[in-house]
N, C-alpha and C positions, 0 to 999 in steps of 0.2 A: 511598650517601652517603659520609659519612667517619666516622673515629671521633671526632670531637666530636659527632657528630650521635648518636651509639650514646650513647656517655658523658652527653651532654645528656639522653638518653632516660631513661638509667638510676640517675640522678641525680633526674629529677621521678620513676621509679617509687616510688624511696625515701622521696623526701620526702611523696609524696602516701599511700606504705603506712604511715611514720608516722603521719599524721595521722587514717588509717581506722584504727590500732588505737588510739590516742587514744580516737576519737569510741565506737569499737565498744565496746573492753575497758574502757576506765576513764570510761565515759560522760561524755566531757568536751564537751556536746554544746553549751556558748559556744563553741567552735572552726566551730561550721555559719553559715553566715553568712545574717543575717536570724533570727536565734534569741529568739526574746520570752519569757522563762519564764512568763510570763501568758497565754500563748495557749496553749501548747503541755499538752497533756493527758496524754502517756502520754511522758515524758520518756527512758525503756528502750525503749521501743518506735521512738522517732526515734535514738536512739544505734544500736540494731538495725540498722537499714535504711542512714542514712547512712554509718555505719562500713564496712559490705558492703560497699556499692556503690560507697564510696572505695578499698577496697582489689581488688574489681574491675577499678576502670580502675587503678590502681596495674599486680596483673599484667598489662593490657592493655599500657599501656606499655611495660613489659619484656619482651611480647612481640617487640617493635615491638627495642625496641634491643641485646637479648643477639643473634641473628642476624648484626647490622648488626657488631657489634665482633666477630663470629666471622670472619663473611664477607662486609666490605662492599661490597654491590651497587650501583652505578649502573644511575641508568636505568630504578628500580622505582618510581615515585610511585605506582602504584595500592596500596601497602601504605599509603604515606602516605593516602591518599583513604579507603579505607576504615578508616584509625584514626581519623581525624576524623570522620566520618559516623559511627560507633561511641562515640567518645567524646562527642559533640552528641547521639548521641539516650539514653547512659548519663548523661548529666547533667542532659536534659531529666527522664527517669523519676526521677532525685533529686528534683528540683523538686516534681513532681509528685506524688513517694511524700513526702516531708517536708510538705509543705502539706496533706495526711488527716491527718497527726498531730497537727494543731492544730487548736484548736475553733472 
């Protein structure tokens, strides 16, 4: 691709590692979207899981765009294909992992 595409990459890494040490370290876990404090039961233990796995696809992402601005390749969608198929089923398991953590 080009390097807006890296830069764009590496730009949401940041923003979204942001938000996973947020949610992780300073369990700021109104930032998870969908968050009820009356549902939620073990409020450390959702900051846990969702901060991880936001800082997960974080490096995912930056997987995806430090390459691209080193050495950008045309003509490689299959990196694209499977960060999305990666990133849709890491997001799904958020879903899924935040929704046990509430009663």
């Amino acid at each position: 691709m080009r390097v807006t595409t890296a830069v764009s990459s590496l730009f949401t890494a940041v923003v979204t590692g942001v938000v996973g040490v947020l949610i992780r370290e300073f369990e700021m876990v109104e930032l998870v979207a969908g968050y009820d404090p009356e549902r939620v039961t073990d409020d450390e233990g959702l900051a846990r899981f969702v901060g991880t796995a936001a800082l997960f696809l974080a490096g995912l992402t930056a997987l995806v765009g430090v390459p691209e601005l080193v050495r950008p390749v045309d003509g490689q969608p299959v990196v694209y294909v499977v960060y999305a198929v990666v990133t849709v089923l890491l997001v799904g398991y958020m879903i899924y992992g935040a929704r046990r953590d509430t009663s």
